[in-house]
C-alpha positions as CSV (number, residue, x, y, z in Angstrom):
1,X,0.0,0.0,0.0
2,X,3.0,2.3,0.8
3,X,4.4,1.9,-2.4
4,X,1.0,2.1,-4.1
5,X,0.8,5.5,-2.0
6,X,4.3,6.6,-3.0
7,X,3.7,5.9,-6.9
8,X,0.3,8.0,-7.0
9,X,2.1,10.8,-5.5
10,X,4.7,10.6,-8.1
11,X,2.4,10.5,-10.9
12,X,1.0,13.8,-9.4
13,X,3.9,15.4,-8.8
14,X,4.8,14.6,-12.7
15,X,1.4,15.5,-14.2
16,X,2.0,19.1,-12.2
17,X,5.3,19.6,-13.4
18,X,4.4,18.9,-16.9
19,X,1.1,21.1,-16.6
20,X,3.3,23.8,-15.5
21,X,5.9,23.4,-18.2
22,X,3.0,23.4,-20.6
23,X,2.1,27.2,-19.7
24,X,5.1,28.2,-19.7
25,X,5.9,26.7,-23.2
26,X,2.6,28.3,-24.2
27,X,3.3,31.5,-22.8
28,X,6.4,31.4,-24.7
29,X,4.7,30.4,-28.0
30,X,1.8,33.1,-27.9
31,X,4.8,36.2,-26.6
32,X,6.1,35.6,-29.8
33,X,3.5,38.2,-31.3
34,X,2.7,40.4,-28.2
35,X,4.4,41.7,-24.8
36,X,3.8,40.2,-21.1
37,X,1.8,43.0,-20.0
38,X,-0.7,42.7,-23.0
39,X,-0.9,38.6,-22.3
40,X,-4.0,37.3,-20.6
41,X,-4.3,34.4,-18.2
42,X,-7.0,33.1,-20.1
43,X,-4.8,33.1,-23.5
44,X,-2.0,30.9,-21.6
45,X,-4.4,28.7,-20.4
46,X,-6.3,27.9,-23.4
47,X,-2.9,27.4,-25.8
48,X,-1.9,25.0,-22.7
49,X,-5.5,23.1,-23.2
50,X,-6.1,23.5,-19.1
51,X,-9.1,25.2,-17.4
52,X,-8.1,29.3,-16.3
53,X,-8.5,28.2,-13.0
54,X,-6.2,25.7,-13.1
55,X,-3.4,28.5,-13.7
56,X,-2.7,29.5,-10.0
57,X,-2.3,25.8,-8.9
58,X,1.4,26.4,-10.6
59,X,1.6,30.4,-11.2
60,X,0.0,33.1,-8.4
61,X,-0.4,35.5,-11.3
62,X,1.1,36.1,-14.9
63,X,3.9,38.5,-13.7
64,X,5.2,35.4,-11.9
65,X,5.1,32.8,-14.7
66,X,7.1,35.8,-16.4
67,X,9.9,35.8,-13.9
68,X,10.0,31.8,-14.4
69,X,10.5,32.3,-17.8
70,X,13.8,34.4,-17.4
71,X,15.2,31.5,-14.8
72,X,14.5,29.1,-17.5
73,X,16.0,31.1,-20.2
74,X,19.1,32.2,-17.9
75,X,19.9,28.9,-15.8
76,X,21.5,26.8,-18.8
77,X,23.2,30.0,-20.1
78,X,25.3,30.8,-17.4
79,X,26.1,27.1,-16.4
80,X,27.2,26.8,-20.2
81,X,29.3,30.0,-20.0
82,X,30.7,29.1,-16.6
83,X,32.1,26.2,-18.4
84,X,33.9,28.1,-20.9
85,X,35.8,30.5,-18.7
86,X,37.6,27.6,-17.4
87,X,39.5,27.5,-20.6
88,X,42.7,29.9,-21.4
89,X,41.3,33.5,-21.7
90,X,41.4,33.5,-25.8
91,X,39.4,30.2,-25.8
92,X,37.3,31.5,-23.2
93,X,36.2,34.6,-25.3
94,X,35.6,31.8,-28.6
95,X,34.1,29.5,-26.4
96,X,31.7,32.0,-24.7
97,X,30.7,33.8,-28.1
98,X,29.9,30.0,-29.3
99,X,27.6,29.2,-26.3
100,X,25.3,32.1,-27.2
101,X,25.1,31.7,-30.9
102,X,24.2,27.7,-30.0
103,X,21.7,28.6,-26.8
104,X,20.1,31.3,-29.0
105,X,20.2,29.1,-32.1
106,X,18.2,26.8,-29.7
107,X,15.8,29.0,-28.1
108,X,15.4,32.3,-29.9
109,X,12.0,32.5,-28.1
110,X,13.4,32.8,-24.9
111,X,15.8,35.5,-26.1
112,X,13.4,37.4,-28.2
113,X,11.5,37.4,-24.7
114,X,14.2,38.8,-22.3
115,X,15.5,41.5,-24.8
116,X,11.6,42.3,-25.3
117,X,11.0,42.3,-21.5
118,X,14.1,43.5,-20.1
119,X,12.5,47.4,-20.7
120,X,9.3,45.9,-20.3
121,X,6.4,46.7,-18.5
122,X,5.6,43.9,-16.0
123,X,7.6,45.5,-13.0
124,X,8.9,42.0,-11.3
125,X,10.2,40.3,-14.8
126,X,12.2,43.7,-15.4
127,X,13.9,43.3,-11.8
128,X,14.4,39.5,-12.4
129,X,16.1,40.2,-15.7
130,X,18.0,42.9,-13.9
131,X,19.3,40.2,-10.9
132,X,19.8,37.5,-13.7
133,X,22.3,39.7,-15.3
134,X,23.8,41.0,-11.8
135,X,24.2,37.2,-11.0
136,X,26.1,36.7,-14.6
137,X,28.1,39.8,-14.0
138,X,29.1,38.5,-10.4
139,X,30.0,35.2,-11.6
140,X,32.0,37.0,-14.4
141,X,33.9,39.1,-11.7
142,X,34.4,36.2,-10.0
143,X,35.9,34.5,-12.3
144,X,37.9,36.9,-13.8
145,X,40.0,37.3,-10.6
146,X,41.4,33.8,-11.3
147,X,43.0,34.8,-14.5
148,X,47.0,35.4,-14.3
149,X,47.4,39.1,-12.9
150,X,44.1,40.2,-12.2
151,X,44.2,38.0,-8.3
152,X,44.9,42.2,-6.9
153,X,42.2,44.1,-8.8
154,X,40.2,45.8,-7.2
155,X,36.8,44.3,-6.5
156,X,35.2,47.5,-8.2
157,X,37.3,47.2,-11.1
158,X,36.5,43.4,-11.9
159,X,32.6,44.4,-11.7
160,X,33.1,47.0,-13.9
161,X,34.8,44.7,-16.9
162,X,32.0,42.2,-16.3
163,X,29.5,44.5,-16.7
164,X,31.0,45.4,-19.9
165,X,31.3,42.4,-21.0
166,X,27.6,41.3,-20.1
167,X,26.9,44.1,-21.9
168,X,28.9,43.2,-24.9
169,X,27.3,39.7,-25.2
170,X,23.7,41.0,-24.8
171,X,24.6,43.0,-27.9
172,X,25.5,40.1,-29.4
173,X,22.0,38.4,-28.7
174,X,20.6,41.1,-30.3
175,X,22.3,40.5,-33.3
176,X,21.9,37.0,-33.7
177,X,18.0,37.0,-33.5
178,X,18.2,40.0,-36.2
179,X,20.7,37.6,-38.1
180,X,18.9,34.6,-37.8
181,X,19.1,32.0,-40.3
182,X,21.7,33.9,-42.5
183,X,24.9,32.2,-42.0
184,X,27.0,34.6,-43.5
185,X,25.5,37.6,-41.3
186,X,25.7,35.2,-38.6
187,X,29.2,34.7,-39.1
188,X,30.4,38.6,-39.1
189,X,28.5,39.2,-35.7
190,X,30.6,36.3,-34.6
191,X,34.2,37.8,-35.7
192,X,33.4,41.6,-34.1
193,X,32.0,39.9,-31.0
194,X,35.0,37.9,-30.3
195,X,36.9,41.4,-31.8
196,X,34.9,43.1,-29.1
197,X,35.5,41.3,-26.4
198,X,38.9,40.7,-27.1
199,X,39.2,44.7,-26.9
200,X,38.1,44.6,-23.6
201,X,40.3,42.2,-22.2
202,X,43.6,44.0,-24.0
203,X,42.1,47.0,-22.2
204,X,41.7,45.4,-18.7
205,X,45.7,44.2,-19.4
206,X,46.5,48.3,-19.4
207,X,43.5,49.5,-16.8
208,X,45.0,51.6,-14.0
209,X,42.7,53.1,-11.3
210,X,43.3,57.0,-11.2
C-alpha cells in the first residue's frame, strides 16, 4: 500500500510539473506576437488546453510565470558560459561567443523574450532580468579574478569589466535573433563579437585606477 501511495504521489507530482511546463511553453509560443503586459491568463491557459482556473495551482499570477520564464532562459546559459571560462582567456572569449550563438540558435524564443521584456512593463520580470544579469556579471567578476594578474584588482574594477562584457554579449544576442538563419550575417557578428570582447580584455591588461 506504501508503495502504491508513494507511486500515486509521483504521478501527481509529474502531471503538475508537466502542466506547468506546458504554460510556460505556451506562454512562450503566444509572446512571440505580443508583450507580457498585454498577455491574458485566459490566453496561456487555453494554448496550454487547461481550465483558467487551473493556472494559479502552478503560477500566483502572470507576472510570476514571467519571472520563471527568465530563470528558464538564464539557468543553462550561465552554467554553459561558466564552463567556458575555465579554458585559457582567448578560448574562453571563442568558447563564450559560441555558447550564445548555440543557446540562441536553440531557443530564440526565450531570447526574443528577455531583450523584449528587459525594458518591459511587467515591473517584477524587469527586476528579475535585472538580478539574472547581476548574477552573470558577479560570476564574471568572480571568475575573472582567477586569470593570471588580475588576483589584486580591485573588486570594483573586476565588476566594472564584467558588466561590460555582459553588456557586450547582450549585444550580441541582439544580433543573432536580427541575423537569424543567415549564416553569412551570422558569421560577421561572430568575428566583431570575439573582436569586441577581445578589446576589452587587451584593455583590462593596461587599466590603472586613477
Amino acid at each position: 500500500m506504501a508503495e502504491e501511495a508513494s507511486g500515486a504521489v509521483g504521478t501527481r507530482q509529474e502531471r503538475k510539473r508537466r502542466t506547468r511546463q506546458a504554460l510556460l511553453d505556451s506562454a512562450l509560443r503566444l509572446l512571440a506576437d505580443t508583450s507580457l503586459a498585454g498577455l491574458s491568463l485566459r490566453e496561456v491557459t487555453r494554448e496550454a488546453g487547461i481550465v483558467p482556473t487551473a493556472f494559479y495551482r502552478h503560477f500566483p499570477s502572470i507576472g510570476e510565470l514571467g519571472v520563471a520564464l527568465v530563470e528558464e532562459s538564464m539557468r543553462t546559459l550561465r552554467a554553459m558560459l561558466r564552463s567556458a571560462r575555465r579554458k585559457p582567456a582567448d578560448d574562453a572569449i571563442r568558447g563564450s561567443v559560441a555558447i550564445l550563438v548555440q543557446q540562441v540558435g536553440r531557443s530564440p524564443s526565450h531570447f526574443r523574450f528577455l531583450i523584449r521584456e528587459r525594458y518591459g512593463g511587467v515591473a517584477e520580470v524587469r527586476k528579475s532580468i535585472a538580478g539574472e544579469l547581476r548574477l552573470l556579471g558577479s560570476e564574471l567578476a568572480t571568475d575573472l579574478a582567477r586569470y593570471p594578474g588580475m588576483a589584486d584588482w580591485d573588486a570594483d574594477d573586476l565588476r566594472m569589466v564584467a558588466d561590460l562584457m555582459v553588456g557586450a554579449m547582450l549585444s550580441v544576442v541582439t544580433a543573432l535573433l536580427d541575423v537569424s538563419g543567415d549564416p553569412r550575417a551570422e558569421a560577421e557578428v561572430v568575428s566583431v563579437a570575439e573582436q569586441q570582447l577581445r578589446l576589452i580584455a587587451l584593455g583590462m591588461a593596461h587599466w590603472r585606477r586613477p
